[in-house]
Residue, then its C-alpha position, 0 to 999 in steps of 0.5 A: x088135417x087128417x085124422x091119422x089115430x083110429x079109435x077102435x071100442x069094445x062092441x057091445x055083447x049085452x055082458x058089458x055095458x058099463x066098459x062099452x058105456x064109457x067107452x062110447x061116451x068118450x068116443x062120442x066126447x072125442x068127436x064133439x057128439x055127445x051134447x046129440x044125446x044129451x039134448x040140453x047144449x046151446x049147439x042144437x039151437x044154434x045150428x040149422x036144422x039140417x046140421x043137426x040131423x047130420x050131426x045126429x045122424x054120425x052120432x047114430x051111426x057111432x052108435x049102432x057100429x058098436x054094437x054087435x050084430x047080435x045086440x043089433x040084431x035084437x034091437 
């Protein structure tokens, strides 16, 4: 079944970290991702080596596309 609700965040502007934190985290919940960043989930150790880089790497990108190019840049 395709994804048919696009969830669109508040990039980053480095004034609104606590709205683009929660916003991320529940983007990052929504997509199954969080537990990449948490490092403590039973999923990292039971899924081969190149799945959790795939999924690291989404997790990654989720990340890095909400930012602004500002922030990033300065990252």
């Amino acid at each position: 079944m395709e994804e048919t609700n696009k969830w669109r965040i508040e990039k980053f502007l480095a004034w609104n970290f606590r709205l683009w934190k929660l916003q991320l985290e529940a983007l990052l919940i929504q997509k199954d991702h969080l537990f990449m960043l948490e490092g403590k989930s039973n999923k990292l150790t039971e899924m081969s080596d190149e799945d959790s880089e795939i999924l690291d790497r989404m997790a990654v990108a989720m990340i890095i596309l909400s930012l602004s190019s500002n922030v990033l840049f300065n990252i």
